[in-house]
C-alpha positions as CSV (number, residue, x, y, z in Angstrom):
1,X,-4.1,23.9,-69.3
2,X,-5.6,20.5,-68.2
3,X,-7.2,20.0,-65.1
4,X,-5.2,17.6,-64.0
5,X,-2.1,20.0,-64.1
6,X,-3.8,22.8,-62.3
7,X,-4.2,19.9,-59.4
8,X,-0.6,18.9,-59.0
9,X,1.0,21.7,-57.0
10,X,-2.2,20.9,-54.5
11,X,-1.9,17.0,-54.7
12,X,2.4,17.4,-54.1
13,X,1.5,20.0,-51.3
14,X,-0.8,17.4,-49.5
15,X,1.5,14.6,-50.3
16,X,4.0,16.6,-48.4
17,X,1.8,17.7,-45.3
18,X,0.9,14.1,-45.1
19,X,4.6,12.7,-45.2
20,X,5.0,15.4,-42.3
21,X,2.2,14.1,-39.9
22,X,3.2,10.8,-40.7
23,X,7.0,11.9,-39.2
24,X,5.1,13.9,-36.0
25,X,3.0,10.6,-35.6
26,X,6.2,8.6,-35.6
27,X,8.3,10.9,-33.4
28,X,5.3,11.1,-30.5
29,X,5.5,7.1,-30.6
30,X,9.1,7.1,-30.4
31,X,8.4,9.6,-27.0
32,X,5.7,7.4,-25.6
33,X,7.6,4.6,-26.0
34,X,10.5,6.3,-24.5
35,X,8.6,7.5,-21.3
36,X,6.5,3.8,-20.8
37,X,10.3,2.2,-20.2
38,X,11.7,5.0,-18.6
39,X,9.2,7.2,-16.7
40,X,9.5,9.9,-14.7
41,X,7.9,9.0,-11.9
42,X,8.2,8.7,-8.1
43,X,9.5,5.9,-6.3
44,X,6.2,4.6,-5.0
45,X,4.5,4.6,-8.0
46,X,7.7,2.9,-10.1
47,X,7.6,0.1,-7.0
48,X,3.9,-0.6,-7.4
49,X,2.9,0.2,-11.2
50,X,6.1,-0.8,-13.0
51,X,8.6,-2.6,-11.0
52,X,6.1,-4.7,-8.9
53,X,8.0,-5.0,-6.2
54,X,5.4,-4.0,-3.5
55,X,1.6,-4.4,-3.7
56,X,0.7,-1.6,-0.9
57,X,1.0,1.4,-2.5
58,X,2.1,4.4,-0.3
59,X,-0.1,7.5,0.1
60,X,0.4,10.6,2.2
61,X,-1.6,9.7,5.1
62,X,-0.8,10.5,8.8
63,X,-3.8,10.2,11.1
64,X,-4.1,11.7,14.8
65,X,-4.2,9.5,17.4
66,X,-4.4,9.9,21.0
67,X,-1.8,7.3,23.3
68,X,-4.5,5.1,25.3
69,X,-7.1,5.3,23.0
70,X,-8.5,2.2,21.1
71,X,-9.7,2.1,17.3
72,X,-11.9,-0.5,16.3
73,X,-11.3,-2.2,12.5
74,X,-14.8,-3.3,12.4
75,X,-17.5,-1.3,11.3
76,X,-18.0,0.8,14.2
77,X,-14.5,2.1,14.1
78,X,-14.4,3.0,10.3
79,X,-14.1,6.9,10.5
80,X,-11.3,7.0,13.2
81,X,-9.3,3.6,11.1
82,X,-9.5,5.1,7.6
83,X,-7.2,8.2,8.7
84,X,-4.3,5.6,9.6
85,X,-4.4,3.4,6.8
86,X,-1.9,4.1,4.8
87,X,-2.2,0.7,1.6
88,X,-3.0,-2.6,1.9
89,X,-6.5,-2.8,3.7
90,X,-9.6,-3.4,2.2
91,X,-13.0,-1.7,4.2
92,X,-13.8,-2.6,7.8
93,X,-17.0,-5.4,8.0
94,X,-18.3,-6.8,11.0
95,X,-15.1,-8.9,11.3
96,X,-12.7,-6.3,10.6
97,X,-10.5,-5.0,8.4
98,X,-8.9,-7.4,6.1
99,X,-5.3,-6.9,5.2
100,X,-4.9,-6.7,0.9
101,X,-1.5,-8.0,-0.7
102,X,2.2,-8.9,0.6
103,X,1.9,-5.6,3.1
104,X,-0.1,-3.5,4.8
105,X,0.5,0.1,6.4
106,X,-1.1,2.4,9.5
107,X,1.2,5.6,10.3
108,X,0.0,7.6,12.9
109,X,1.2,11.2,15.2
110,X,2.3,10.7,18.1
111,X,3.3,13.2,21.0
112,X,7.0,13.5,22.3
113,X,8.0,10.5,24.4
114,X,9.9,10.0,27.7
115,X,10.6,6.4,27.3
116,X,8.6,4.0,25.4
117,X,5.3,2.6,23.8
118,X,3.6,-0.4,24.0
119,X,1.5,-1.7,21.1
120,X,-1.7,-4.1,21.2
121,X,-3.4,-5.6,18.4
122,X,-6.0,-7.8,17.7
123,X,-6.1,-9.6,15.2
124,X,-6.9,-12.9,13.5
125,X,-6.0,-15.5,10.3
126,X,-7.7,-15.6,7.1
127,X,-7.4,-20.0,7.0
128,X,-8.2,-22.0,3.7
129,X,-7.0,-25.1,4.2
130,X,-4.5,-26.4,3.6
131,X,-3.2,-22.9,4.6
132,X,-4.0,-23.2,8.5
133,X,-1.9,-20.5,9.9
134,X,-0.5,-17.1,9.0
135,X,2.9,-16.0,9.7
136,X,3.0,-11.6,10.2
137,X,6.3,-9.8,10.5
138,X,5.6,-6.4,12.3
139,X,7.8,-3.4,11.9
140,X,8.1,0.1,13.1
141,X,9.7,2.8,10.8
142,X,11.4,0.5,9.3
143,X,12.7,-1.5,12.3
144,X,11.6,-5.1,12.9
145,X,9.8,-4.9,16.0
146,X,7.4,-8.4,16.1
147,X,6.6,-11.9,14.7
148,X,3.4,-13.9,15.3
149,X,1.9,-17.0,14.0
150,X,-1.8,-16.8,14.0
151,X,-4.0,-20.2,13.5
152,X,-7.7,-20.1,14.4
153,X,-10.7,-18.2,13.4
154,X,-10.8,-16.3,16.5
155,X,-8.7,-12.8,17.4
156,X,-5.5,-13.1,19.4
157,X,-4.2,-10.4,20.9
158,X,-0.9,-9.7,20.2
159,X,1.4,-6.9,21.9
160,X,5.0,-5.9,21.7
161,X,7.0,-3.2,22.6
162,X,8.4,-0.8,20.6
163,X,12.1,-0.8,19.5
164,X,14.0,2.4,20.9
165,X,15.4,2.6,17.3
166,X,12.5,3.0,16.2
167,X,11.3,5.6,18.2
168,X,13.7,8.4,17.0
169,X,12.2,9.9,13.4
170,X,10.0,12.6,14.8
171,X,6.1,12.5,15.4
172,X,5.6,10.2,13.1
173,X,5.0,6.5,13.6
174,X,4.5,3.9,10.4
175,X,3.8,0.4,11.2
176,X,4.2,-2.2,8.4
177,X,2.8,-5.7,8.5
178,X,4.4,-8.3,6.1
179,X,2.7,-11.3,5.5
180,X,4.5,-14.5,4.6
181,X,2.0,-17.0,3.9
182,X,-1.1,-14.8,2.0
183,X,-3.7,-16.5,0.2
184,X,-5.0,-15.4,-3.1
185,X,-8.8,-15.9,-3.5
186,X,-7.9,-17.2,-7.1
187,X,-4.7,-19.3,-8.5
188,X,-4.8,-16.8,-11.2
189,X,-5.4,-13.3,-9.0
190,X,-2.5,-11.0,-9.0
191,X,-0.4,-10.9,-5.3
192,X,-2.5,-7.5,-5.0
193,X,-5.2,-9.1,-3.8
194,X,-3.8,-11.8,-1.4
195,X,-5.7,-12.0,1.6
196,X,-3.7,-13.4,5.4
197,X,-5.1,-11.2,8.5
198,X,-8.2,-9.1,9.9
199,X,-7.2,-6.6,12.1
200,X,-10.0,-6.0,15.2
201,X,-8.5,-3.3,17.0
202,X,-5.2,-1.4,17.5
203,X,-3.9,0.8,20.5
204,X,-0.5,2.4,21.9
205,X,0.3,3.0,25.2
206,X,3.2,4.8,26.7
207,X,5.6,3.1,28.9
208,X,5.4,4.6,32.3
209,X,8.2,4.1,34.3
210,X,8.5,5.5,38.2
């Protein structure tokens, strides 16, 4: 018997396994494909990753925080501000904390309340002319509670009080800040890395009322 025949049942056998990892290649492709349009993800990660439509990605964070008290945004302040930053901050320098992208987040505790809160800020505008001012939008779960124009180089206090509404979602207490006017430090950077406040400082206070 020739060689060549003694070969063939082996050659048609490896033909045959490799027309089948060719098929399981294909197939895994076809599933990859299938999960990169429609993945099965949460809704944060499908706003940020794949739809885009919010550069501060949300992460579990709820820091303590004690009504009265004062954290600082520069550097001093950096263990007590990183447990209420939620996305959108970059770290604290001597300046403070600059805001990263379209929004930025702090959610805090806070304890039961008999009638409202008060909240102070400093804060101050990132400025590259021709951009001389930066318009903020502040809201509290999800309630428009502020607006501010800020111009200069130096912080401006800026406080508000609290919407009610707002006020009625538990112990927990999430402050967004939407910027309007964000500069990116390139033409070509992506809106991730936009830059439009520093924060200083941030405080709450309850409204007493006799």
């Amino acid at each position: 018997m020739p060689w060549s025949d003694t070969l063939g049942p082996y050659r048609r056998a490896a033909s045959l396994g490799g027309y089948v990892l060719a098929a399981v290649l294909a197939g895994s492709e076809i599933v990859i494909l299938a999960l990169a349009l429609n993945p099965n993800v949460n809704a944060d990660y499908r706003a940020y990753y794949i739809d885009r439509t919010t550069t501060c990605l949300n992460r579990d964070a709820v820091g303590s925080y004690t009504l009265g008290q004062t954290i600082s945004f520069r550097n001093d302040g950096a263990k007590q501000a990183a447990g209420i930053k939620v996305c959108g901050w970059s770290g604290p320098v001597a300046d403070g904390t600059h805001s990263l992208g379209e929004t930025s987040r702090l959610r805090v505790k806070i304890p039961p309340l008999r009638n409202g809160l008060t909240a102070t800020l400093q804060m101050a505008a990132v400025i590259r002319p021709p951009q001389i001012t930066q318009r903020v939008v502040i809201s509290v779960n999800g309630v428009r509670a502020h607006a501010v124009t800020l111009s200069g180089k130096e912080p401006r206090t800026v406080s508000f009080v609290i919407p009610s509404a707002a006020l009625g979602k538990g112990d927990t207490l999430e402050i967004a800040f939407d910027y309007l006017d964000g500069i990116p430090p390139t033409p070509a950077a992506s809106n991730i890395y936009k830059r439009s406040i520093k924060l200083v400082s941030f405080r709450l206070d309850a409204i007493e009322v006799d």
